[in-house]
C-alpha positions as CSV (number, residue, x, y, z in Angstrom):
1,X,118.3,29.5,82.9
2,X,117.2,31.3,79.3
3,X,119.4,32.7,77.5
4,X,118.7,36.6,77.0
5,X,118.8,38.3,73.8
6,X,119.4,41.7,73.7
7,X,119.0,43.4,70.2
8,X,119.3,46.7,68.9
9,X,118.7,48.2,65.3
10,X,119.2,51.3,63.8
11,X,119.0,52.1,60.5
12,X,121.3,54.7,58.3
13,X,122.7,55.7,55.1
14,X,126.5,54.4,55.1
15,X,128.4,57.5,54.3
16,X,131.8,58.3,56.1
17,X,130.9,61.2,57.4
18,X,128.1,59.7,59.8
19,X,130.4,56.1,61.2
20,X,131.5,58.2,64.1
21,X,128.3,58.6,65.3
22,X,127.7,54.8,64.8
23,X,130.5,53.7,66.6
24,X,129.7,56.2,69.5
25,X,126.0,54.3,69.3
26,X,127.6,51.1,69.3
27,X,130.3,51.6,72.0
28,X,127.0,52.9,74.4
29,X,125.3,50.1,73.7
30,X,127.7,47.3,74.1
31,X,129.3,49.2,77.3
32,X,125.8,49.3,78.6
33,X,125.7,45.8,77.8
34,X,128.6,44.8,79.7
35,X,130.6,44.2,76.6
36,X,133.1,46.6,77.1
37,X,136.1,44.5,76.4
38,X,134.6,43.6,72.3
39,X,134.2,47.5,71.6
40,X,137.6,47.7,70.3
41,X,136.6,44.8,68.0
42,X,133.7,45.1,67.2
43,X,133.7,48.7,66.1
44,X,136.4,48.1,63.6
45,X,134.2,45.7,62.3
46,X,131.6,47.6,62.0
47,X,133.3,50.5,60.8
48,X,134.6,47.5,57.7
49,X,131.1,46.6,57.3
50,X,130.1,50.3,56.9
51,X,133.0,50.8,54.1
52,X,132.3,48.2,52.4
53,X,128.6,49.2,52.1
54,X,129.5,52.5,51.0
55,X,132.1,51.8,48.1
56,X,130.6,48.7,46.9
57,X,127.1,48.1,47.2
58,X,124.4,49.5,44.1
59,X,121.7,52.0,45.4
60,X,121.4,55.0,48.5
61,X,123.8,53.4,51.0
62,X,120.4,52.8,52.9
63,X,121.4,49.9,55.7
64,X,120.5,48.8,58.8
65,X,122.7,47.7,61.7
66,X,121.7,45.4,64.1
67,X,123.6,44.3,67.3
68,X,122.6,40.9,68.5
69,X,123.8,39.8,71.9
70,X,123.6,36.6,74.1
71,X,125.4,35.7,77.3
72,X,128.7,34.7,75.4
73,X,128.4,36.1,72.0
74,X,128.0,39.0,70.5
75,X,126.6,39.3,66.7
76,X,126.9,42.8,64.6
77,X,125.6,42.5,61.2
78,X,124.8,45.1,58.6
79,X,121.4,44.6,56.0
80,X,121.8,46.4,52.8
81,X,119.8,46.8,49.5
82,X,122.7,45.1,46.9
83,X,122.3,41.5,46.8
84,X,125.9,40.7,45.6
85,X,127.3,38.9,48.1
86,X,130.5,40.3,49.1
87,X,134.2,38.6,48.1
88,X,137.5,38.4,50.6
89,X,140.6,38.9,48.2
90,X,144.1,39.2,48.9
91,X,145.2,42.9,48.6
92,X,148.7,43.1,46.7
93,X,151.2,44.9,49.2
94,X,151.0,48.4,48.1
95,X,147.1,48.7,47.8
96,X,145.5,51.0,49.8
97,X,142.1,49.2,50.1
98,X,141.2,45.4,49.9
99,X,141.7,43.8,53.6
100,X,138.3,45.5,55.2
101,X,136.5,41.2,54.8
102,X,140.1,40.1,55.9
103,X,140.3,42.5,58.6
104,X,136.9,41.3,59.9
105,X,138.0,37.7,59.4
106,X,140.9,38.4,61.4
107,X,139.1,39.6,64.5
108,X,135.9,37.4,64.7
109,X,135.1,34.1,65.6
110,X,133.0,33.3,62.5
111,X,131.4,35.6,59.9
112,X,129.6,35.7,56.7
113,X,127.2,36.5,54.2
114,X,123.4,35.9,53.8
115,X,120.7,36.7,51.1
116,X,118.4,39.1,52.7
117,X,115.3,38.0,54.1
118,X,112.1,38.8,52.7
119,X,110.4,41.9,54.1
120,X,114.4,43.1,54.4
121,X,115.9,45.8,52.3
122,X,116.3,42.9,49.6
123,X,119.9,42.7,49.2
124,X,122.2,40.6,51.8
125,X,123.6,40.7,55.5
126,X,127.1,40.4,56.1
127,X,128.1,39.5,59.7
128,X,130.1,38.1,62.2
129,X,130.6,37.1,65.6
130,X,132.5,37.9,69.0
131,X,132.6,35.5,71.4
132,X,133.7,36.8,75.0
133,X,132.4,36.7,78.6
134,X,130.5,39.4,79.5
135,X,132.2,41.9,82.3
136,X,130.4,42.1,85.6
137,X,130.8,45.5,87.4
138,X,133.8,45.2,90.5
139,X,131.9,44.9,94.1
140,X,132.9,49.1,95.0
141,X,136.1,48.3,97.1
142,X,137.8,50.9,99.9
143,X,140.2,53.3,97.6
144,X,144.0,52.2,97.9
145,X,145.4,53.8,101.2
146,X,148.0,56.9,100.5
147,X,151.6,56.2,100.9
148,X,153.0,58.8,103.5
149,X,155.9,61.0,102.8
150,X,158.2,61.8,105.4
151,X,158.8,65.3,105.4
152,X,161.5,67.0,108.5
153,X,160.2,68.0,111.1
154,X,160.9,72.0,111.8
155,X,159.7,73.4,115.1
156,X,159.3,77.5,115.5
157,X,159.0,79.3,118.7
158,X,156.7,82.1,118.0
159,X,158.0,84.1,120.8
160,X,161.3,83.8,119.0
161,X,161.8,86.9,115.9
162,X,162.6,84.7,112.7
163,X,165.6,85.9,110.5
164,X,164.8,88.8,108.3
165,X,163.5,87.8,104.9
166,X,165.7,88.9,101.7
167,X,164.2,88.7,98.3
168,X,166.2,90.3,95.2
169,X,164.6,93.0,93.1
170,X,165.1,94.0,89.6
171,X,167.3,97.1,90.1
172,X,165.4,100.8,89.8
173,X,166.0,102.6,87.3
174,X,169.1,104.2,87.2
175,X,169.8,102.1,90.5
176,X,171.4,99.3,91.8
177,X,169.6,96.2,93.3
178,X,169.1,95.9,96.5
179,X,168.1,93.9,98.9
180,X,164.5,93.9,100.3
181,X,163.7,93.9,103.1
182,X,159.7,93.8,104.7
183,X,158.7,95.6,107.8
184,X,157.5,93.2,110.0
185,X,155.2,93.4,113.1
186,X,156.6,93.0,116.3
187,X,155.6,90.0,116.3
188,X,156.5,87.9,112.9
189,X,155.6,84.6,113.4
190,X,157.2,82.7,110.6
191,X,155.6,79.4,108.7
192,X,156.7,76.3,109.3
193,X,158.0,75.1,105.5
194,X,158.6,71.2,105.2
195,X,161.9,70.1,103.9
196,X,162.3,67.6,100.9
C-alpha cells in the first residue's frame, strides 16, 4: 500500500505574540491527523523553532511552517530568510536562554538543518522528526453501567397525618424564637426522603 503524505504550510512572521495561534493551528491539524499523542511534542518544538527565528535570524521574521506527515512520522520544519545555520550550545546553569536546539534534540528522533532551497525564502530550514503510530478513533462502545447506591427504604401511609414539621426562625424583633409551625391540609402527605 502507498504511503500518504499529508502536508500543510502556512506562512507567518515569527513574533511571540502570534505562536499561540500557531500552535492552536498545529494542534488542529495534527489532531485531525490522528496525531494527537505528538502535539505535546511537537508544539514545543515548534514553539523552539519559532524563538529561535525570532531572536536570531537577520531580516522581518518572515517564515514558513510546514508540517509533513507519513503513516509513522511526523516532520515539522520552519523555512526562514537567514542562511546561518543554527548552533546547539550548552547553556551555563543560570542562563535563561540557550537549550531551545537542545530541547528539540531532546524530544525528536532526528533533526537538523538545511540550506534553503531555491525558489525558498533563501535562508535555511531547521527540522526534526517524530516518530509514533498514528491513533485510530475507539469503535463507540456502550457507556460504563452506573454503580447503584443503596439507599433505606422508608414507606409512608398517606392516610396516616405525618409529625408536624418544626423549623427555627430568627427571633422577631423584640421577640423570642419560636418554633414554626405550617398549617397543613387535612391531608399532608409527607415525601418520602432517602436515608444515607
Amino acid at each position: 500500500m502507498e504511503d500518504r503524505v499529508r502536508k500543510y504550510e502556512l506562512r507567518l512572521t515569527a513574533v511571540p505574540n502570534r505562536f499561540e495561534a500557531v500552535r492552536r493551528i498545529t494542534s488542529a491539524h495534527l489532531r485531525y491527523w490522528r496525531f494527537a499523542p505528538l502535539v505535546d511534542s511537537a508544539l514545543l518544538g515548534l514553539t523552539e523553532l519559532l524563538a529561535n527565528v525570532h531572536q536570531h535570524a537577520r531580516g522581518s521574521g518572515e517564515c514558513v511552517l510546514e508540517l509533513r506527515a507519513t503513516a509513522d512520522r511526523l516532520t515539522v520544519s520552519v523555512h526562514d530568510t537567514d542562511p546561518t545555520p543554527p548552533v546547539a550550545r550548552e547553556a551555563d546553569l543560570w542562563e535563561v536562554s540557550g537549550r531551545g536546539l537542545a530541547i528539540v534534540a531532546a524530544l525528536s528522533k532526528e533533526w537538523g538543518s538545511d540550506p534553503e532551497p531555491r525558489g525558498g525564502l533563501g535562508g535555511k530550514v531547521v527540522w526534526f522528526s517524530l516518530g509514533a503510530d498514528p491513533v485510530l478513533p475507539e469503535p463507540p462502545t456502550a457507556p460504563p453501567a452506573r454503580r447503584a447506591v443503596a439507599h433505606q427504604r422508608v414507606t409512608v401511609d398517606p392516610l396516616v397525618p405525618a409529625a408536624s414539621v418544626r423549623t427555627a426562625l430568627p427571633p422577631p424583633a423584640g421577640g423570642e424564637a419560636g418554633p414554626y409551625e405550617p398549617e397543613l391540609p387535612d391531608r399532608a402527605y409527607p415525601v418520602a426522603v432517602p436515608q444515607h
